[in-house]
C-alpha positions in Angstrom: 88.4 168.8 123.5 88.1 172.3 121.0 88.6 169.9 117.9 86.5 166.5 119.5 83.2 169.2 120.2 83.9 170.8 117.0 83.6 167.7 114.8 80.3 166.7 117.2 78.4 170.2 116.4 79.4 169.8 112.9 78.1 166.4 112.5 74.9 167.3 113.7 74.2 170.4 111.6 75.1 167.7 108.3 72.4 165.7 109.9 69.5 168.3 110.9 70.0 170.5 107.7 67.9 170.1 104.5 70.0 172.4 102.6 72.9 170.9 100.0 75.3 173.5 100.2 75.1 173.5 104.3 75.5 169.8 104.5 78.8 170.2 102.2 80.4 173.1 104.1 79.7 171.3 107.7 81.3 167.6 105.8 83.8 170.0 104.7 84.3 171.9 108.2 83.8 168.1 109.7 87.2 166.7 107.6 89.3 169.7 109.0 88.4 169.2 112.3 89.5 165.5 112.0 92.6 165.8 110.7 94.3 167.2 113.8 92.8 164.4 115.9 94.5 162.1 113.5 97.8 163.6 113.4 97.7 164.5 117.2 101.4 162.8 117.9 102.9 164.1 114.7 104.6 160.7 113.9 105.6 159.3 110.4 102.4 156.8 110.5 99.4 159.4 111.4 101.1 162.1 108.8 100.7 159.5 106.2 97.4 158.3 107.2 96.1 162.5 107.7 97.2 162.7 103.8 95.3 159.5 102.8 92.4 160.7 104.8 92.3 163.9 103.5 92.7 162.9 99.7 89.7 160.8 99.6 87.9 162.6 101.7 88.2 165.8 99.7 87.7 163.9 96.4 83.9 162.4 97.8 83.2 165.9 99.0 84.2 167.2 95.2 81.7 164.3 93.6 79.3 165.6 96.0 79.1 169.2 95.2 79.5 168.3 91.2 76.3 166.3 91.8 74.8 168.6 93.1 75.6 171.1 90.4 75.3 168.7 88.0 71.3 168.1 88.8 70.5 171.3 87.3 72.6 171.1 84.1 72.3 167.2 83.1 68.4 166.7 84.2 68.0 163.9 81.7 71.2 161.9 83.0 69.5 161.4 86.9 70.7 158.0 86.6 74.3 158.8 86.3 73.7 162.0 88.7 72.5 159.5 91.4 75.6 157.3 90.9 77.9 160.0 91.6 76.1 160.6 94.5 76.1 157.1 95.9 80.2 156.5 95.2 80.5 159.9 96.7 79.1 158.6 99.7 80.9 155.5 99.7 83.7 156.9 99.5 83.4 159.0 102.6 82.6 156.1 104.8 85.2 153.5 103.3 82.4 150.9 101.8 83.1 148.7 98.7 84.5 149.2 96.3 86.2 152.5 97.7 87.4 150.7 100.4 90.6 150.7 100.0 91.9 153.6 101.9 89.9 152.5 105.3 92.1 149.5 106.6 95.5 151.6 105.6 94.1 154.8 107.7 92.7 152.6 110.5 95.4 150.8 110.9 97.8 153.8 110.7 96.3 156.1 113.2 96.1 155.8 117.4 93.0 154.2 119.0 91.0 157.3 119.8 91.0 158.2 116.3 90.0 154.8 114.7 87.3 154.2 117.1 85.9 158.0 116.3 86.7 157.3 112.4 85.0 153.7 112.8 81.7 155.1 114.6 81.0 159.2 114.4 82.6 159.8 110.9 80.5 157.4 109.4 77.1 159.0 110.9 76.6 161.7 108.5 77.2 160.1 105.2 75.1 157.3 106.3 72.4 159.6 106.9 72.7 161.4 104.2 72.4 157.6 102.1 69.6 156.5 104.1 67.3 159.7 104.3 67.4 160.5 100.4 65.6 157.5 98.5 67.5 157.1 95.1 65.2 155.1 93.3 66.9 155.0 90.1 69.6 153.0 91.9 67.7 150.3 93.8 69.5 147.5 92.3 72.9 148.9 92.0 72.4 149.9 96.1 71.6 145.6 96.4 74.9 145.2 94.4 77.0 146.9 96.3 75.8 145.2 99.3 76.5 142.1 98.5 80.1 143.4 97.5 80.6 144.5 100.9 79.9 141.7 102.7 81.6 139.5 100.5 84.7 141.6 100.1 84.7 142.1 103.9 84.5 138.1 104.7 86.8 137.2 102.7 89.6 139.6 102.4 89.6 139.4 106.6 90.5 136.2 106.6 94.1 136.6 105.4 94.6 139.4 107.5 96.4 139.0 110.9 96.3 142.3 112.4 93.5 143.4 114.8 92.6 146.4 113.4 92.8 145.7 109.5 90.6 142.8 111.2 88.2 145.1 112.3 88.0 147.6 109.5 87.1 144.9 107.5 84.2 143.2 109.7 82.9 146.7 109.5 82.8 146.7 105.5 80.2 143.4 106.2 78.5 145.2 108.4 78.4 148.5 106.2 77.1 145.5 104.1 74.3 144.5 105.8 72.9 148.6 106.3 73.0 149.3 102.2 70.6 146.0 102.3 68.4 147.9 104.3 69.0 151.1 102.5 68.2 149.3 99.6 64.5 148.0 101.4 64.5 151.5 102.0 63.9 151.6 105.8 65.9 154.2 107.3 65.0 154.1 110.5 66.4 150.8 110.8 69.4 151.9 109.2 70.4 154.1 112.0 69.0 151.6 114.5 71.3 149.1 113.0 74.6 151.6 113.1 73.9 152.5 116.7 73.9 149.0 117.7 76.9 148.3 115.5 78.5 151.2 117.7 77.6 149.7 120.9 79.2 146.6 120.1 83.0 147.9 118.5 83.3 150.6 121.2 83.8 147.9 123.7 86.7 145.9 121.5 88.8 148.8 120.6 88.6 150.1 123.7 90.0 146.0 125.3 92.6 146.3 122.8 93.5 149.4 123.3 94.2 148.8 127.1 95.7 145.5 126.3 98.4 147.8 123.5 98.1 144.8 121.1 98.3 144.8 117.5 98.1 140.8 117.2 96.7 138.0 118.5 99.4 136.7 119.7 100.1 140.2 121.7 96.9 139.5 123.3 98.3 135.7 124.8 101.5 138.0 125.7 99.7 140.2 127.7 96.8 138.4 129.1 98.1 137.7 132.8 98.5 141.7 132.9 95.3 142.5 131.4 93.2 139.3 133.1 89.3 141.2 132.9 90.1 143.1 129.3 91.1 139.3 128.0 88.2 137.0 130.1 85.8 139.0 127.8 87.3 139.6 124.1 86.3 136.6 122.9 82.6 137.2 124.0 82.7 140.5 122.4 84.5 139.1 119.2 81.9 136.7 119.2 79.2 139.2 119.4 80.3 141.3 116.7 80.3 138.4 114.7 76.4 138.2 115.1 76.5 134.7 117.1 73.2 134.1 119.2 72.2 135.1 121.5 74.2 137.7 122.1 73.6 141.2 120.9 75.3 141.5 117.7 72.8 138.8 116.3 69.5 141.0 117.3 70.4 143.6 114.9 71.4 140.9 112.0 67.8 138.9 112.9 66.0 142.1 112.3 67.5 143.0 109.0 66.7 139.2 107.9 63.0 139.7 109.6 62.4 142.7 107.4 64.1 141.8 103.7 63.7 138.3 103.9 60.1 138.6 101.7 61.3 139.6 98.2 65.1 139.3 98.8 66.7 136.0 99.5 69.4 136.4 97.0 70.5 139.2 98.8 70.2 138.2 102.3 72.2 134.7 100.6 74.9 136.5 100.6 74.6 138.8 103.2 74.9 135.6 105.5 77.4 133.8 104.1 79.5 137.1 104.3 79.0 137.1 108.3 79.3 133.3 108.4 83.0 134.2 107.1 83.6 137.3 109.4 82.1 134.7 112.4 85.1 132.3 111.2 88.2 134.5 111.6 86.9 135.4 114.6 86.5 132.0 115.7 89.9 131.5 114.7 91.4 135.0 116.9 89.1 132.9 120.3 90.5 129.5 119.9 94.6 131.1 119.8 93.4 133.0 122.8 91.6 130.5 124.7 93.4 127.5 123.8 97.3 128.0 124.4 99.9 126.1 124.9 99.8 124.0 128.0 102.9 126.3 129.6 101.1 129.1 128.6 97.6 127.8 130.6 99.9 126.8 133.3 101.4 129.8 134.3 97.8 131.9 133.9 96.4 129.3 136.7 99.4 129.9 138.5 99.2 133.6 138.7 95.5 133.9 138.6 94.5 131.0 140.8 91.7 130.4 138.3 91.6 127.1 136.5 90.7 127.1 132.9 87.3 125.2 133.1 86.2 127.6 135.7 87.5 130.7 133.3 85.4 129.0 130.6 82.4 128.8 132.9 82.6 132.4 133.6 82.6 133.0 129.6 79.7 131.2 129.3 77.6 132.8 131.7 78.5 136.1 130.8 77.3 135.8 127.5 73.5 137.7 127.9 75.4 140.8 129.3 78.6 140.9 128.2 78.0 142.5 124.2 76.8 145.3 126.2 79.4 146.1 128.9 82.2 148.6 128.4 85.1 147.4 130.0 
């Protein structure tokens, strides 16, 4: 509880502070707090993921405070200056193309700690990338969105574990806020990560009651964990951006609002969740159609036949992006 309030104030004083050096020490004070919560059951797998973690993180918070000092030296190179800033940023946060340490981590630590490193981590960076307008890097900002949800689409679809999964459905997503970032509309950035947040609390916390790493530990498990697995797929689907549940509202928005001057962009930006909505479909179909033994035995010991457990999918979709089971 001392270390999860400690990274909360924290957090907040990086967002409501104007001041460089304050928003450094409290990202600073922020990665120490986090790295007991990662390495809370002092096994082989969280040490190595607290190192990883604390490498990169220290190395954005180093480009960081040489940007900063770097403004008053190099004035004429704001351009490069601004760059530092940016991959600074992404770094923190795990987008493209400094991604590469966020699936190893999330996949390495427990569940409490991914879902905090997948949602409250990522706040103040992303503030700190949406509030200051860096107009010398407009179009490298629409680059690196399309890299993210293009990397995210279709390096996911080779993966087969859950959480490597979801780490990189949330590079798409990450995707999808730089394009607004880029439109620079930062209200709707935050509106678009609080939705986001909504909608993955919900999954890791199914999976993490479930305790299954694969998909084919959720079809293991299912006749133990029969409400978690009735509404995974809906919230996979969700995620995915299908309408009409909620994960599409935020997605429609974002195309409402760049769609004028940016097609090219918002191209890709769909054809990166069209991807992300196909290895999801893939994880529904192994869990809703199983073998027929398999189908059997969940009527037997659920007395509920499998068009009726479809029904009940189907009407749940309006509500169920929303519910935390």
């Amino acid at each position: 509880m001392l270390t999860s309030s400690t990274i909360i104030v924290r957090t907040l004083i990086a967002l409501s502070r104007s001041n460089w050096l304050i928003i450094w020490i409290a990202i600073e004070l922020n990665l120490i707090s986090f790295i007991p919560l990662i390495n809370s059951s002092l096994n082989f797998q969280e040490t190595e993921a607290s190192v990883k973690y604390l490498l990169v993180q220290a190395l954005g918070s180093r480009l960081l405070i040489i940007r900063r000092i770097s403004i008053w030296i190099l004035q004429n190179l704001i351009y490069l200056i601004n760059i530092v800033l940016l991959f600074s940023l992404l770094m923190k946060i795990g987008m493209a193309p400094c991604h590469l340490w966020y699936p190893s981590v999330i996949t390495s630590v427990s569940w409490p700690s991914a879902i905090v490193l997948s949602t409250w981590q990522k706040l103040a960076p992303l503030s700190i990338m949406s509030f200051i307008i860096i107009k010398t890097s407009t179009l490298l900002i629409a680059v690196l969105a399309i890299i993210n949800a293009i990397t995210g689409g279709l390096i996911g679809m080779n993966q087969t574990h859950l959480r490597t999964i979801i780490a990189y459905s949330s590079i798409t997503h990450m995707g999808w806020i730089l394009a607004l970032i880029y439109r620079n509309m930062s209200l709707s950035t935050i509106v678009y990560f609080m939705l986001y947040r909504i909608l993955i609390a919900p999954i890791f916390y199914s999976i993490y009651k479930i305790n299954s790493k694969t998909v084919s530990q959720i079809n293991r498990r299912s006749n133990k964990y029969k409400l978690q697995y009735m509404f995974i797929p809906i919230i996979f689907l969700s995620l995915g951006g299908l309408p009409p549940l909620t994960g599409f509202f935020p997605k429609w928005i974002t195309i409402y609002l760049i769609s004028p001057r940016s097609y090219i962009l918002l191209l890709f930006l769909i054809a990166g969740s069209l991807i992300n909505l196909y290895f999801y479909l893939n994880i529904i179909f192994s869990t809703i159609l199983r073998k027929s033994n398999t189908s059997t035995k969940w009527e037997t010991n659920t007395k509920i036949s499998l068009p009726i457990l479809l029904f009940i999918r189907s009407m749940c979709l309006p509500i169920a992006p929303v519910i935390i089971l």
